[in-house]
Steps between C-alpha positions, in 0.01 A plus 500: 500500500613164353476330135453135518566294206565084428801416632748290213793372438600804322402770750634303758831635459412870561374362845894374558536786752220404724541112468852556625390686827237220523771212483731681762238593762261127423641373827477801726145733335277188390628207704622267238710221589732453167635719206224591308547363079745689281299804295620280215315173585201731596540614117449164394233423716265773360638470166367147517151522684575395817497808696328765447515874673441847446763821510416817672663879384445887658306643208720861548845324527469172350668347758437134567266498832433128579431152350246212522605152468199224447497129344235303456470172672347147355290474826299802323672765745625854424787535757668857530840430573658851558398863503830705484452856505768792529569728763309799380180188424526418902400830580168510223413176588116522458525714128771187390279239638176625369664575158640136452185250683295712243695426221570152615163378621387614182670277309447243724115528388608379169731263585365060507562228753595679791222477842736714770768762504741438783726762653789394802564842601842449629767747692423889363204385263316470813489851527195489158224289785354782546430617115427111378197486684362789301488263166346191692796266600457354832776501772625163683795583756765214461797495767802282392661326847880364488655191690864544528670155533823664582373664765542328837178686622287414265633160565443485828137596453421220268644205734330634801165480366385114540186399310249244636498173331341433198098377540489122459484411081669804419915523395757740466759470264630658207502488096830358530441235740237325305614235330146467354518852366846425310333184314136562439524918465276637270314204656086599452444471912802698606445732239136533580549554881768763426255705268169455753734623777569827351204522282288507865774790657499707229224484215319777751776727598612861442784281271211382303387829431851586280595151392182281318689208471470468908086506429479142340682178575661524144639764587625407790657236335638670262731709773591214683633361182702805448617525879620104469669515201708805560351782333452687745837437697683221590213256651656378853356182582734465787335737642118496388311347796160292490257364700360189392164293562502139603475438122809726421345765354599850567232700700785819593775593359773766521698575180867595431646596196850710449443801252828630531831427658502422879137638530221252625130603429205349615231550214207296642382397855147318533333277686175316303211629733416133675815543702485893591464583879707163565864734590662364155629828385833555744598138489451531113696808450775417828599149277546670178728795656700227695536281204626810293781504814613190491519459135791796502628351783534213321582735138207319344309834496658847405306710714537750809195679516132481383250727477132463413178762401173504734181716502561836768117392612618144553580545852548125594735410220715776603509420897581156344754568300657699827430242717774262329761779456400706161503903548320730231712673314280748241169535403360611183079581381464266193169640281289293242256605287238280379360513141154497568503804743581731242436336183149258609354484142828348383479178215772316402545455127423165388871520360754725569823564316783679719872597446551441931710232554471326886880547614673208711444514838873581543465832319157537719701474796838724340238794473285458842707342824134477656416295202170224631635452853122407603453529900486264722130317578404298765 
């Protein structure tokens, strides 16, 4: 049997152990793809509001048994970024889970501003799907595919696959390229066609379900700003494609950005709904991938492979993504749990005072490497 209790700055320490085991084996046991933080900067983080977490012990030895991890995001999302439990945990995994989504959700019932509690159930943690269900999260299967530019094969691939011409009225380019985009950018009709483009993909889909801000076109908005100004990884307008209209507003596009070094991710794919069925998608996706290669050709972009997230169900994204040279490389259940399934009769206070602080999104992406890398849609 376990003891669950608030996790803090000061009982973090007794939790060094564990957190140690974690760091070493993040790579290999729950598929992360950088050192996880320092326990000290963790410390700091709870100490200051903007994580939160519980810590686990075996009532008879006292033993530390696992940890929680959980921050809580400005879009009004709960996001789980870690269960970490011990050895001895693995093997009780039902008594550790049931002890700690009791003790968790029922704080969570008390807790304002939050509308979804998201879970990317990476490498090991996978191993929980089973037990999640039991407390009403949902599962969406996500597979992660990888183009290697170094790779002569997956090369190869790419330039053998020619696309048909674009339909008459419609151009491909890229963010770069426009000369437009450089002057006028935030400019209200560039802007606008951006946000109806993605708004249309992806205000309906299973991303929608864990991320609000992808339900409304403020919200949309509001992630576009953070992918173009960096905050979510170096934006890489040399490689961001677009299809324009005859009046030079996007209708597609096919975003780049750099979140760490030499590592390309694709965060966004859509196609605004006028133009679906009309074989945009490869031609879209085929000119970003070959821009990325000739910019480090040409050293003006640092990266050598890039990898993107898509929906397991989402059968024609993923013979897409193959069809131009990308191979899957993981995949991973990701679980969300609205508010009104378990909590319907739920008010929001008029006002609501709150010691959570929303963290950066580079400390939202430090503790989660699957950290909003929404599917692609078209």
């Amino acid at each position: 049997m376990y003891i669950v209790s608030a996790l803090t700055s000061e009982s973090l320490p007794a939790y060094a152990g564990l957190y140690d085991v974690f760091s070493q084996t993040a790579q290999q046991n729950y598929a992360w793809d950088h050192q996880p933080l320092p326990l000290s900067v963790l410390g700091d983080l709870l100490a200051n509001h903007y994580l939160h977490g519980y810590g686990l012990v075996e009532m008879a030895t006292q033993e530390p048994a696992g940890l929680m991890l959980y921050r809580q995001e400005p879009h009004r999302s709960l996001e789980i970024n870690v269960i970490i439990q011990s050895d001895a945990a693995r093997q009780n995994n039902k008594v550790f889970l049931d002890v700690l989504m009791r003790k968790f959700l029922s704080d969570c019932r008390q807790l304002p501003q939050w509308d979804v509690i998201s879970y990317a159930m990476l490498g090991q943690q996978s191993d929980l799907i089973n037990t999640m269900t039991w407390y009403g999260f949902k599962p969406v299967g996500q597979a992660i595919v990888n183009f290697n530019m170094l790779d002569p094969i997956h090369v190869q691939i790419l330039k053998t696959r020619q696309y048909p011409p674009m339909p008459d009225g419609l151009t491909l380019t890229t963010f770069a390229e426009q000369a437009a985009v450089q002057a006028d950018f935030p400019g209200v009709p560039f802007l606008k066609g951006l946000v109806d483009t993605v708004y249309e993909a992806f205000h309906t889909s299973t991303d929608a379900l864990w991320d609000p801000r992808f339900r409304t076109r403020e919200g949309v908005k509001n992630v576009l700003q953070s992918v173009l100004q960096g905050e979510m990884g170096d934006f890489v307008p040399e490689a961001t494609s677009l299809i324009l209209n005859q009046d030079q507003t996007p209708v597609a596009l096919c975003l780049m950005i750099q979140p760490e070094m030499l590592k390309g991710n694709i965060p966004i794919v859509a196609i605004q709904n006028a133009y679906r069925g009309k074989y945009l998608s490869k031609p879209l996706l085929q000119k970003a991938i070959e821009s990325a290669i000739d910019g480090m050709l040409n050293a003006t972009v640092a990266i050598s492979s890039i990898h993107a997230t898509l929906d397991t169900d989402n059968i024609a994204a993923i013979q897409m993504y193959r069809s131009v040279g990308f191979t899957e490389t993981s995949h991973y259940p990701h679980v969300y749990l609205p508010r009104a399934s378990f909590q319907p009769d739920y008010r929001e206070p008029d006002a609501t005072t709150s010691e959570t602080q929303h963290p950066s999104l580079w400390v939202s992406q430090q503790l989660n490497p699957a950290y909003h890398h929404p599917a692609t849609r078209f």
